[in-house]
C-alpha beads as a LAMMPS data file, in Angstrom:
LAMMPS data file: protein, C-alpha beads

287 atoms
286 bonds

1 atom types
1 bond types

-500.0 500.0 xlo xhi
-500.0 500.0 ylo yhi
-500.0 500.0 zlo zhi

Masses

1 110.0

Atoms # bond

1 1 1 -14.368 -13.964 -211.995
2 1 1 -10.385 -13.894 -211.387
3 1 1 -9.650 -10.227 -210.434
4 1 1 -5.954 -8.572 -209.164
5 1 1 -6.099 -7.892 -205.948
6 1 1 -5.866 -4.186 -205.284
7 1 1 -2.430 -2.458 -205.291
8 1 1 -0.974 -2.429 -201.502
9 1 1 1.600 -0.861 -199.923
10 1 1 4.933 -2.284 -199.989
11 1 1 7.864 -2.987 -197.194
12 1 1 10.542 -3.241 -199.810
13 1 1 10.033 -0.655 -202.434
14 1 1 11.937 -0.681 -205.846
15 1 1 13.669 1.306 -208.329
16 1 1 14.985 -0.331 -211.509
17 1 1 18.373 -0.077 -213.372
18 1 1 18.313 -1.716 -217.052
19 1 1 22.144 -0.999 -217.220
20 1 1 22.990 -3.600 -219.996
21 1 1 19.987 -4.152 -222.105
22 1 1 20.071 -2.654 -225.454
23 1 1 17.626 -0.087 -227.198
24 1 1 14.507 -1.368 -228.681
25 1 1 15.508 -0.965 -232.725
26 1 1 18.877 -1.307 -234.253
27 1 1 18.643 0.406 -237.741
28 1 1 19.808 -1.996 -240.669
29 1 1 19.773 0.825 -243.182
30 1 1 17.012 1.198 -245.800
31 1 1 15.012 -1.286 -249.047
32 1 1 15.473 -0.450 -252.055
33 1 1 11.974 1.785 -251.916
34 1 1 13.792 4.342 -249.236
35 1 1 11.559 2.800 -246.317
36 1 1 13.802 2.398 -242.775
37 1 1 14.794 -1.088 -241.556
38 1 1 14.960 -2.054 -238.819
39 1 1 15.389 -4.815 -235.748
40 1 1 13.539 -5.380 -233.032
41 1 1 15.634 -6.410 -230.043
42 1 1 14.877 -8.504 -226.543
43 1 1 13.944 -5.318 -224.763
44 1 1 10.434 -5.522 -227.036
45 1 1 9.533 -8.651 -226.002
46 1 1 5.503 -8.833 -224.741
47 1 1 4.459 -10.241 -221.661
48 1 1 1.905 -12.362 -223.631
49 1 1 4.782 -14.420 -225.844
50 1 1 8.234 -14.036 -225.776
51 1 1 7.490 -13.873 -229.576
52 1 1 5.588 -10.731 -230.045
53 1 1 6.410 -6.950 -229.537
54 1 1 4.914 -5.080 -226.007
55 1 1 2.853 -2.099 -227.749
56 1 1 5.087 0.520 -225.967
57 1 1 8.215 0.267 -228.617
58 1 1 6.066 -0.444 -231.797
59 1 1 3.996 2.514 -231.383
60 1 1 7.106 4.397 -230.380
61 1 1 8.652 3.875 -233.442
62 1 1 5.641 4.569 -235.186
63 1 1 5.716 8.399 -233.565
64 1 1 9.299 8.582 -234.432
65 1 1 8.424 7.909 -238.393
66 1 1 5.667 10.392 -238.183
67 1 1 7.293 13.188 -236.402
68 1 1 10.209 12.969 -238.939
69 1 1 8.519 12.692 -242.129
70 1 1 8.414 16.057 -243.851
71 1 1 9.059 18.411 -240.185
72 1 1 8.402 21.886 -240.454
73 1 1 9.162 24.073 -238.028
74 1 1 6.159 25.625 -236.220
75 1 1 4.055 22.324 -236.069
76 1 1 3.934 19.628 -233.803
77 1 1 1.468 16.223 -233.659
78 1 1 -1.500 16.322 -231.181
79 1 1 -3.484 13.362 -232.267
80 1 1 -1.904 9.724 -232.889
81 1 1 -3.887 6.037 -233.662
82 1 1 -2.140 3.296 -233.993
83 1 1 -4.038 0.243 -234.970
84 1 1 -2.390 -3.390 -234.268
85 1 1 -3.187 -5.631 -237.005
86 1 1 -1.525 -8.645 -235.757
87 1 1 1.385 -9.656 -233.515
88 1 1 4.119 -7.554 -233.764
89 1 1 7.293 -10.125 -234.245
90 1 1 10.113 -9.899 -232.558
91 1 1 12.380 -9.323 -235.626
92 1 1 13.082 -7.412 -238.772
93 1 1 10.423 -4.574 -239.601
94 1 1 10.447 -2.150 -242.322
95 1 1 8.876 1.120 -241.574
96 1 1 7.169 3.711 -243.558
97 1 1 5.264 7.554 -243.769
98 1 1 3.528 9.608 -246.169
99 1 1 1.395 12.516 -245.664
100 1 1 -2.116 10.916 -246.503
101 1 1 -3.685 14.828 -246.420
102 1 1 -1.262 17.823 -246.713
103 1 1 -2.044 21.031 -245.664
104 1 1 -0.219 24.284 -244.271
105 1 1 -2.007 24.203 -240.393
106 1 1 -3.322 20.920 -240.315
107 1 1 -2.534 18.092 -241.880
108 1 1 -2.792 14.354 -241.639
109 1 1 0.433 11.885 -241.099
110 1 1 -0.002 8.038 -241.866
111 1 1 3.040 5.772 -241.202
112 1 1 2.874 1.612 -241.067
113 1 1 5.099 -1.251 -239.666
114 1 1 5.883 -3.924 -242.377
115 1 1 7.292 -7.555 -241.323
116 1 1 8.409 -10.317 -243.458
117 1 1 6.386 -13.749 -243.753
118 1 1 8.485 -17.091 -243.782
119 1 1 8.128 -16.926 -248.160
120 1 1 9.298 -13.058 -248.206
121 1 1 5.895 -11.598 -248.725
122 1 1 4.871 -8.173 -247.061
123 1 1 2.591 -8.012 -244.408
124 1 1 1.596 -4.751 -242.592
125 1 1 1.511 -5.508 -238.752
126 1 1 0.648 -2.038 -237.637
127 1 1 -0.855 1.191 -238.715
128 1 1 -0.745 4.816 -237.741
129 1 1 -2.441 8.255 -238.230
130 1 1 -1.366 11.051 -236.991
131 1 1 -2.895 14.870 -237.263
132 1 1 0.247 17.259 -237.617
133 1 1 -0.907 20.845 -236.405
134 1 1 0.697 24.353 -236.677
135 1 1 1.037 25.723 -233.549
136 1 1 0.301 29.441 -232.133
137 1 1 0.841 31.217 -228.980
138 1 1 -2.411 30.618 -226.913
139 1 1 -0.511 31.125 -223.578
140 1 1 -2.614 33.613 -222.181
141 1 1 -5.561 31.174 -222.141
142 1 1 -4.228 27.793 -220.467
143 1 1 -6.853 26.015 -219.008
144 1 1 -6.644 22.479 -217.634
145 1 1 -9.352 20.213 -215.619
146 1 1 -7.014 17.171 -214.498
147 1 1 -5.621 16.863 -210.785
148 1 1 -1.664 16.944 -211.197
149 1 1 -0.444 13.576 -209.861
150 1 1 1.737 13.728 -206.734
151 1 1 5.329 13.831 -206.952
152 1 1 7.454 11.025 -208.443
153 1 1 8.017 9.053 -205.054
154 1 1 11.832 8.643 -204.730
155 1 1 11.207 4.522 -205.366
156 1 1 7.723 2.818 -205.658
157 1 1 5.239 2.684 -203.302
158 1 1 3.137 0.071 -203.647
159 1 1 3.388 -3.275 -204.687
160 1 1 2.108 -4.446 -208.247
161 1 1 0.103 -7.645 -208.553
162 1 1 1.750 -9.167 -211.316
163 1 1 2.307 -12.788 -212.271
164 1 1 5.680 -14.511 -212.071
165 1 1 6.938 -14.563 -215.150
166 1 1 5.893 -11.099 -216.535
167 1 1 9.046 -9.220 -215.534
168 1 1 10.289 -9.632 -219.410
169 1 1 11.078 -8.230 -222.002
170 1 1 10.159 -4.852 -222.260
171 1 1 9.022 -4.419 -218.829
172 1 1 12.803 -4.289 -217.477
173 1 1 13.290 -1.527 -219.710
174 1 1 11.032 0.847 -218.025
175 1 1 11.737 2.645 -214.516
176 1 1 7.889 2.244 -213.007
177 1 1 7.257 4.813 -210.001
178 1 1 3.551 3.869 -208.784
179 1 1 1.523 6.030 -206.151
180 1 1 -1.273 5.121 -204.236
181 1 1 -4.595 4.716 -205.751
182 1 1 -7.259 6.959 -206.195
183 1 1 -10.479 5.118 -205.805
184 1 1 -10.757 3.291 -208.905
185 1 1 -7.863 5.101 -210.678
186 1 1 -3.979 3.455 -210.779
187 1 1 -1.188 6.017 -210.901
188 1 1 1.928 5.698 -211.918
189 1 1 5.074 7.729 -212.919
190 1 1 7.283 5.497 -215.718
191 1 1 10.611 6.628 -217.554
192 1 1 12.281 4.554 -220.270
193 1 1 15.506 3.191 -219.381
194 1 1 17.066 2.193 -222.893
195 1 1 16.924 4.566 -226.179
196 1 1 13.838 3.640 -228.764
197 1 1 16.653 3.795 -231.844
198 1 1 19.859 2.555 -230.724
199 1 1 22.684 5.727 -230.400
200 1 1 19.563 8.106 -231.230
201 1 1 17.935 10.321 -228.581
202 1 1 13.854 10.131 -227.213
203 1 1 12.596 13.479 -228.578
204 1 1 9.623 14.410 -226.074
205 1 1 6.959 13.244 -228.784
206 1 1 8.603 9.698 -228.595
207 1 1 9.311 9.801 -225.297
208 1 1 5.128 9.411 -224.724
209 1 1 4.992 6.058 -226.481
210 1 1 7.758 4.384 -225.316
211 1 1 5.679 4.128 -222.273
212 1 1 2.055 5.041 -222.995
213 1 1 0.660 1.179 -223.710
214 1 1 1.555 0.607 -220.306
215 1 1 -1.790 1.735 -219.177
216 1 1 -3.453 -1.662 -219.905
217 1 1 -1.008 -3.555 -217.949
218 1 1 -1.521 -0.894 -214.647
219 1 1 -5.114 -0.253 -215.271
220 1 1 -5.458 -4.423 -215.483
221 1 1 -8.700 -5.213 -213.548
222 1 1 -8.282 -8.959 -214.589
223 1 1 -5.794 -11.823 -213.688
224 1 1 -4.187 -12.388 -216.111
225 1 1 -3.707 -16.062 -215.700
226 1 1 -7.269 -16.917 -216.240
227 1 1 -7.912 -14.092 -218.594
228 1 1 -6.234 -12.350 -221.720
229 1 1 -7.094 -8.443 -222.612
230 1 1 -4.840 -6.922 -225.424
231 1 1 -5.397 -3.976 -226.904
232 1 1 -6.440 -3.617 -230.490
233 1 1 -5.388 0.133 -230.760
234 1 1 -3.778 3.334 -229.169
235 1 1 -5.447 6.453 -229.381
236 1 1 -3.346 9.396 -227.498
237 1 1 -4.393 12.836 -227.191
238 1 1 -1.527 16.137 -226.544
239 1 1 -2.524 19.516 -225.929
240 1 1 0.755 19.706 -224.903
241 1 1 4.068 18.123 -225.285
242 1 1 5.873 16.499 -222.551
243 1 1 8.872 18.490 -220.629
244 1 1 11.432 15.893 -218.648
245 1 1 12.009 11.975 -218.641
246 1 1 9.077 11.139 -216.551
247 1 1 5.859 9.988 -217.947
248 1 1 2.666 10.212 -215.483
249 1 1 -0.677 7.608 -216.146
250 1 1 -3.811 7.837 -214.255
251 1 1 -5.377 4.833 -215.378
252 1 1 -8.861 3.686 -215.155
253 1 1 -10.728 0.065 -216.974
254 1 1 -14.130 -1.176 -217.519
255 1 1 -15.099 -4.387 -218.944
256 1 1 -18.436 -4.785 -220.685
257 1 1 -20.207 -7.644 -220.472
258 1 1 -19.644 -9.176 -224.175
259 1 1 -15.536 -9.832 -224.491
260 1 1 -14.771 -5.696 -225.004
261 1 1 -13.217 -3.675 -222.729
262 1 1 -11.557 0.164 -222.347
263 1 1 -8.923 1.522 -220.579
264 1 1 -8.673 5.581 -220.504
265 1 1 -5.641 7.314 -219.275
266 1 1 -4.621 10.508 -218.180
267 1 1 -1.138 11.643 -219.059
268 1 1 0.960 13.859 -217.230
269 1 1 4.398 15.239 -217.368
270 1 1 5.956 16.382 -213.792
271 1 1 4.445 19.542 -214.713
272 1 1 0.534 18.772 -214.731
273 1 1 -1.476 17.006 -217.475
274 1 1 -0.940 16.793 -221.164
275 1 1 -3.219 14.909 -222.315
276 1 1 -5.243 11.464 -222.610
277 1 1 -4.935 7.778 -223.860
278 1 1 -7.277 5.607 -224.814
279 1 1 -7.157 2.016 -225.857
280 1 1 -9.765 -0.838 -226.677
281 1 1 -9.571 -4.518 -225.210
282 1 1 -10.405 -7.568 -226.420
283 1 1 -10.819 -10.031 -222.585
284 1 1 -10.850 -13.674 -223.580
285 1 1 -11.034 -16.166 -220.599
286 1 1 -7.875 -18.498 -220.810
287 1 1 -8.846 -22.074 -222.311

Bonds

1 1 1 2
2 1 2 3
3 1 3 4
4 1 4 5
5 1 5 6
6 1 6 7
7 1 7 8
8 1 8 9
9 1 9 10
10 1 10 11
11 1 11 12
12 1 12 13
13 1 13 14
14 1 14 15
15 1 15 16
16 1 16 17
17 1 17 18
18 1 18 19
19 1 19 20
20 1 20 21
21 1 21 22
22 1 22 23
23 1 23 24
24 1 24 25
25 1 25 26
26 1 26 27
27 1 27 28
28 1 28 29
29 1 29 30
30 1 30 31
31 1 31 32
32 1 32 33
33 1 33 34
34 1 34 35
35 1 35 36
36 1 36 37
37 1 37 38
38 1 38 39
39 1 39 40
40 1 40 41
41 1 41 42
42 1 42 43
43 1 43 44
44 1 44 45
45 1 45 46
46 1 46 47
47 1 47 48
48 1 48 49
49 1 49 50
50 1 50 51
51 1 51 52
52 1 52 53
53 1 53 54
54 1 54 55
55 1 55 56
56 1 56 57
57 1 57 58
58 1 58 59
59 1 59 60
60 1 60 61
61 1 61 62
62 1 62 63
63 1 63 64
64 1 64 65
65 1 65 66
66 1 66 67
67 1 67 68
68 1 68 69
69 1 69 70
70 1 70 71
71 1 71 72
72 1 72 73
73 1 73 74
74 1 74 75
75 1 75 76
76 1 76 77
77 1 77 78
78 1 78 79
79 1 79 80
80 1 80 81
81 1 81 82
82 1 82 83
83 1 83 84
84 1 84 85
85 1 85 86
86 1 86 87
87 1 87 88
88 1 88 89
89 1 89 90
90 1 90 91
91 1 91 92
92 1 92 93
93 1 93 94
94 1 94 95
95 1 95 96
96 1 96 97
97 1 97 98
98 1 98 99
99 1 99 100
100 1 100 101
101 1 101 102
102 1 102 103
103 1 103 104
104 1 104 105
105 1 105 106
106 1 106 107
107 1 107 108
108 1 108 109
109 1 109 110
110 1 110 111
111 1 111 112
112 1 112 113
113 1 113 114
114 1 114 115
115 1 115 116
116 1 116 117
117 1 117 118
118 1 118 119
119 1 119 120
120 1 120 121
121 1 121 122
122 1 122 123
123 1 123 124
124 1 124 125
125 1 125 126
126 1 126 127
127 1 127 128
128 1 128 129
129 1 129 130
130 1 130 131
131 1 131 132
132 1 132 133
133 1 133 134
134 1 134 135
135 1 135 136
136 1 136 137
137 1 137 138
138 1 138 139
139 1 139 140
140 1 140 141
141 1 141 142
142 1 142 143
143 1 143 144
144 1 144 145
145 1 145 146
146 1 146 147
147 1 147 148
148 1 148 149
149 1 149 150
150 1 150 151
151 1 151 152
152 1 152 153
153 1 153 154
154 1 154 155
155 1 155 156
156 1 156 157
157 1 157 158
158 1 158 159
159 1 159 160
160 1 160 161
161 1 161 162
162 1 162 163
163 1 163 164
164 1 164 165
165 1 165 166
166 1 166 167
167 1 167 168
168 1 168 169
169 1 169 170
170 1 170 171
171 1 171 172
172 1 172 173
173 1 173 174
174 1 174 175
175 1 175 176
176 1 176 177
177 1 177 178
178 1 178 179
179 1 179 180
180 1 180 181
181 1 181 182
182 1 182 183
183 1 183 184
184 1 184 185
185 1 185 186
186 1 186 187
187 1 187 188
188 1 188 189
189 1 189 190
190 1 190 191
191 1 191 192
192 1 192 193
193 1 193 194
194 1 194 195
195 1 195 196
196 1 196 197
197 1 197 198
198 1 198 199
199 1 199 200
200 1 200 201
201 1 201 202
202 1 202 203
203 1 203 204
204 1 204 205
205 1 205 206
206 1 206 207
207 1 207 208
208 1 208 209
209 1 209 210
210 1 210 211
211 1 211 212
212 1 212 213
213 1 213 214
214 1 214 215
215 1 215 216
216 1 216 217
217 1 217 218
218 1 218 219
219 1 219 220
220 1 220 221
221 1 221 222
222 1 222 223
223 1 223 224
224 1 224 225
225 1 225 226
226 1 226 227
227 1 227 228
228 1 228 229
229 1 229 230
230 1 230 231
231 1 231 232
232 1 232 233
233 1 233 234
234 1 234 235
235 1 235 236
236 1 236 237
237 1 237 238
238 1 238 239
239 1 239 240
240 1 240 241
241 1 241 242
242 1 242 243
243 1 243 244
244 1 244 245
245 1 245 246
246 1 246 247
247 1 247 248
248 1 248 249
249 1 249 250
250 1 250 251
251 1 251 252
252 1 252 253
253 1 253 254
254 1 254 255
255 1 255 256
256 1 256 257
257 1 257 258
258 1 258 259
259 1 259 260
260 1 260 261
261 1 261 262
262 1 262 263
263 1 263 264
264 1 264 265
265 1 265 266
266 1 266 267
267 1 267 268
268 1 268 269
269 1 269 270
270 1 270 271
271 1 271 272
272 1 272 273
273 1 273 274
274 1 274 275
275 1 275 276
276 1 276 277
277 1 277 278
278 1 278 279
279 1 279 280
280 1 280 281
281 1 281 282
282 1 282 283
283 1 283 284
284 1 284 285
285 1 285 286
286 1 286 287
């Protein structure tokens, strides 16, 4: 079996400056049925073809539709899905969100990512859910169980065992801070470089899943030249939003032994954790 070789320390570590490269969406107004257009640009591009979307900005815009449909003040999300029904092309995307079940405290948000085929027709590329809550003031009880990740190293630490050719696309658009392992668990502090909506700030909620899909790419057990392991889905967990630009991952993998695999994340701001991610694999050897 064609494993990565485990993550080792570097004599020339990196920052990362995508000065240049534009945001990931440039609105083109709205349809005729009020739903948001818009374009994807080359800072989506996948490592997997240089004609599908990376997870990170798909899902990203997802949160964005869901976190602005219908705000009220006093309630924030805490649960998000997004299910990936197909590639996610590089290109015009309408996008969508409805409340699917209302309610005062809790109440559920679906949104969905609609691309053109070659005659015209619809077809829905990606689906979310999201559960909305109203919040309270449960200070007074805190309670966490996660290890805080160490400080975001001034540049990275450690080298990352990456193929040529997969510094693309979306991957120059992130800032990627890793710290030495911990056993079996990857760490890793990332920041977005370039705005998810072009000329529109990263509230905190967004800010999570501009970088969140990450996780299978540092938690990657496999190489990915003899192997392939997308992720159907992204499931993330918040008990709390995040406060600053940095995102922190604490990634673990595990492959079963019929083509399915999971990667499970802990998220962190530069404060402690926040919360979890969880996404399902499909591993296909390469023909």
């Amino acid at each position: 079996m064609s494993r990565l070789p485990d993550l080792t320390a570097t004599d020339e570590p990196t920052t990362r400056d995508a000065t240049g490269l534009p945001a990931y969406f440039l609105p083109g107004g709205t349809t005729t049925e009020g739903h948001d257009r818009f374009r994807a640009t080359e800072s989506t591009v996948s490592v997997w073809a240089a004609t599908m979307q990376h997870g990170a900005p798909p899902s990203a815009l997802l949160a964005r539709a869901v976190e602005q449909h219908a705000p009220r003040p006093g309630t924030r999300v805490a649960r998000f899905t997004m299910e990936i029904l197909g590639p996610i092309p590089v290109g015009e995307l309408e996008v969508r969100a409805w409340a699917e079940r209302p309610g005062n405290r809790v109440e559920l948000i679906a949104a969905e990512l609609v691309a053109r085929k070659p005659d015209g027709t619809p077809r829905t590329v990606a689906r979310a859910a999201a559960w909305r809550i109203a919040t309270s003031d449960s200070g007074a009880v805190v309670h966490t169980v996660d290890t805080p990740l160490p400080p975001v190293p001034d540049l990275s630490e450690i080298t990352w065992p990456f193929p040529d050719g997969w510094d693309v696309g979306y991957v120059k658009t992130v800032d990627m801070r890793a710290v030495a392992s911990d056993g079996g668990t990857r760490r890793v502090w990332v920041r977005p470089l370039v705005e998810v909506v072009d000329g529109e700030p990263i509230s905190p909620l967004v800010r999570v899943f501009a970088v969140a899909d990450v996780a299978n790419g540092v938690g990657a057990q496999l190489d990915p030249a003899h192997w392939t392991f997308l992720n159907t889905d992204l499931t993330v967990d918040l008990f709390r939003l995040p406060v600053g630009e940095w995102i922190g991952l604490a990634v673990q993998t595990s492959i079963g032994p019929d083509g399915v695999g999971m990667c499970s994340s802990v998220l962190h701001d530069q404060d402690g954790p926040i919360g979890r991610c969880l996404q399902i694999l499909e591993v296909r050897p390469r023909d």
